[in-house]
N, C-alpha and C positions, 0 to 999 in steps of 0.2 A: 343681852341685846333684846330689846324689843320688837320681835321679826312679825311681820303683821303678813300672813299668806292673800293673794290674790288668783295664783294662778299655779297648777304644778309647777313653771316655768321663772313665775317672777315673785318674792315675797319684798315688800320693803318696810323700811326701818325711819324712825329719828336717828340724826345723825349718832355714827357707831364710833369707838375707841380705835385706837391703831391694833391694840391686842386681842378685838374684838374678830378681826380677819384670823387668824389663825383659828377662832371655835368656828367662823363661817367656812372654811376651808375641813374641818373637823365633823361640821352640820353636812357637809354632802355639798356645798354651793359651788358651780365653776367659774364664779364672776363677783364681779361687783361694779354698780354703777354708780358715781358720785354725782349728785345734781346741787352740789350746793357751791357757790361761786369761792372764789380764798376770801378771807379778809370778812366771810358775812358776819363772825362774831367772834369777839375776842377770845383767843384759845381755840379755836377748833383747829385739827389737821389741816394741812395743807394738801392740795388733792395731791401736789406729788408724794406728801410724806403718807399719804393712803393708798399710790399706786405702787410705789417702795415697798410698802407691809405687805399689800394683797399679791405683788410679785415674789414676795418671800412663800408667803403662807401658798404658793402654787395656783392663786387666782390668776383670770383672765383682769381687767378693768379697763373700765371708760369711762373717761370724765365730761359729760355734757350740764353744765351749770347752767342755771334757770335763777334768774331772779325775782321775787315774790312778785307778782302781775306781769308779768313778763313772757309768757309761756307763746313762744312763735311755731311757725311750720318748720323751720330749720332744727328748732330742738327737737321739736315733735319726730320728727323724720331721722334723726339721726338719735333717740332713744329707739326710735321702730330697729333701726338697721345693726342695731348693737344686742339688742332683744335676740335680734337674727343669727348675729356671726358670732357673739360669744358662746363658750360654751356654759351651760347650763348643769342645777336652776341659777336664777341670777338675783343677786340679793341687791335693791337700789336702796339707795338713803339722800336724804334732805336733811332739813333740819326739824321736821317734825314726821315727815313721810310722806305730806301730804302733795307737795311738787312733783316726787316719782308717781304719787298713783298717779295723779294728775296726767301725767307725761304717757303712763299706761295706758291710761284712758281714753285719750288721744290718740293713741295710737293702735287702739284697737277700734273705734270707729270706723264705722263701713266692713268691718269685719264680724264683727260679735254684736250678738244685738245689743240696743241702747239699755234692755231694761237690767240684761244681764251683767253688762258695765255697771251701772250704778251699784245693783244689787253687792256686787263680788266689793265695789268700795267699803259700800256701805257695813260691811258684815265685818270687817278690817276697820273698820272705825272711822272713816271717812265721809264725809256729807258732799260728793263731787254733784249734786242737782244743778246747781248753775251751772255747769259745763250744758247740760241738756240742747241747749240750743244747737251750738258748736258740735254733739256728737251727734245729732238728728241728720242735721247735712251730711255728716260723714266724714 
């Protein structure tokens, strides 16, 4: 797995394997949140057969799918509220990572400062700067 840290809380990944939840369960993680819709590519899990595994392997999971440009207040809000009530850390994945930072990001807005947000992407490998507008307001 490629586990990219952002937060003691949250690290996310490109999309992960089904046998990949058991070394996350193995890693310490109490979660996992899948933000990639079914059907985005040929051959990937299906969120049920990823919430099937991470129930085996003793994970919490949620699945809030995000379509590439697509990113609203309802997913926003409903990664913040999963952040919250699952237990922790929480491992997210997309299909590259970049939608769960994204979604982090977002949802740390008005919370953490803007510069620290970018920062924590950026150092995980992520270039979130056009969000900047969008996390400025909050």
């Amino acid at each position: 797995m490629d586990v990219r840290f952002l937060t003691d809380g949250l690290h996310v990944a490109p999309q992960i394997a089904l046998d990949d939840l058991a070394e996350a369960a193995r890693r310490g993680y109490g979660a996992v949140i899948s933000n990639r819709p079914d059907d985005e590519e040929p051959g990937q899990p299906s969120a049920r057969a990823v919430q099937q595994a991470a129930q085996a392997a003793g994970l919490g999971f949620a699945h809030i799918p995000v379509r590439p440009g697509q990113l609203g207040e309802g997913e926003i809000a409903a990664f913040r509220r999963a952040l919250d009530d699952l237990p922790g850390p929480v491992l997210a994945f997309c299909r590259s990572g970049t939608r769960s930072a994204m979604l982090w990001a977002m949802s740390e807005a008005g919370r953490r400062p803007v510069e620290d947000i970018l920062s924590r992407a950026r150092d995980a490998g992520y270039d979130l700067s056009p969000l900047r507008p969008r996390l400025d307001r909050g």
